[in-house]
Each structure stands twice: as structure tokens, then as C-alpha cells.
N, C-alpha and C positions, 0 to 999 in steps of 0.2 A: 781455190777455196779460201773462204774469209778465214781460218783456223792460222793459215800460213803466213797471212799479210800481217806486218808489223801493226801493232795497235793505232798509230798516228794515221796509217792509212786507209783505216775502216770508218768508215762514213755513219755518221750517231745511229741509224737505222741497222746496220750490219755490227757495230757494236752492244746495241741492245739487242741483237739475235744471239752476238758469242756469251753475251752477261747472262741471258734465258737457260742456253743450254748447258753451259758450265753448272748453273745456281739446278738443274732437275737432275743432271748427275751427284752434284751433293749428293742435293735430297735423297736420290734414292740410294746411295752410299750409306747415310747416316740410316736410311731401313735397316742397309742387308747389317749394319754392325751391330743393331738392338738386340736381336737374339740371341748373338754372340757375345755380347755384354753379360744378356742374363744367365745362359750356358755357364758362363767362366763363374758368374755368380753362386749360380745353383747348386757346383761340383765344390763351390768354398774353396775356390785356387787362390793363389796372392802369386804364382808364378807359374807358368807354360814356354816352353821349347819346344820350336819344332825344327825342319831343318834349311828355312831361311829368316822365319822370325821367332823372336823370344817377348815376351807380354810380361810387364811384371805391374802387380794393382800394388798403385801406390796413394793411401789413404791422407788425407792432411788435415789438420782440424781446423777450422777458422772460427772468424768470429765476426759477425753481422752487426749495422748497428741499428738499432730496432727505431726507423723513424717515426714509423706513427705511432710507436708509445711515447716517445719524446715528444711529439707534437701533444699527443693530448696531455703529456705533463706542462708542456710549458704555452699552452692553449694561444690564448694571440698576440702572444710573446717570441712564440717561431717562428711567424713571418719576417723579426730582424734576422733569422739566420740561414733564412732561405736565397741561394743565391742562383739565378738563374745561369740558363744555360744551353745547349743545344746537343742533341741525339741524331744523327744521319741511319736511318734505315732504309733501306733498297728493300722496296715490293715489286717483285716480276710475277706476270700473270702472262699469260698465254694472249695472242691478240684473236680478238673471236672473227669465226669466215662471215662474210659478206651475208 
């Protein structure tokens, strides 16, 4: 089973199958947590034990920096301070049957 072979020796085609299946159990990982997110929400918990895991909400406050109000303050003055760059995102789709 390709799951077992060392990653060097999975051929791009059978590496873009383990990146598919790995990325749809995320997914649906991140489902089953949603409810349980809002549950922990709803009951207004900040802390839960059970008898292998313990859950504590831990809140933090940050602080953003608002660029498109800066832009429109400093109008076409902010393209000196825009500095390019690069984002890698991974899209996996399913290959459609023949």
C-alpha cells in the first residue's frame, strides 16, 4: 500500500493520491470538531476533563493592521510600501471518471 512506502518512493501520481486523502480526512475532521467547538461554546466552558483529554479555551487578544484603511489614508502613496511576494496554496479536487 502506497500509505507504507517511504515518501521518495511514491511516484507524483501516487503522492497526489496520499496529499487527496490525507487533505478529505482533515476536512472532515475539522466537521466533526465544529459542533463541539460550539457545544464547549454554548455550556460557556473555559475548561473540560475527561479521562484522557483535558480542553482548556484559551482567549488572546490581538491586534490587526487595518490595510485598506491605510491604503485609502495614504491613497497612491501605498504602492511605495507595498512589497511583493508569494502565498503557496494546495487545491486538491477529486479527478473526475472518464
Amino acid at each position: 500500500m502506497a500509505a507504507k512506502k517511504k515518501l521518495d518512493e511514491l511516484s507524483d501520481g501516487e503522492l497526489a493520491d496520499r496529499f487527496g486523502e490525507i487533505d478529505v480526512k482533515r476536512d472532515k475532521l475539522v466537521d466533526e470538531l465544529k459542533p463541539l467547538k460550539e457545544e464547549f461554546e454554548r455550556r460557556k466552558l473555559d475548561f473540560a476533563k475527561g479521562e484522557k483529554w483535558k480542553l482548556t479555551k484559551d482567549v488572546q487578544p490581538i491586534t490587526r493592521f487595518d490595510t485598506k484603511a491605510a491604503k485609502t489614508a495614504l491613497g497612491k502613496d501605498a504602492a511605495k510600501y507595498e512589497k511583493p511576494g508569494t502565498r503557496t496554496e494546495w487545491v486538491v479536487r477529486p479527478v473526475e471518471a472518464p
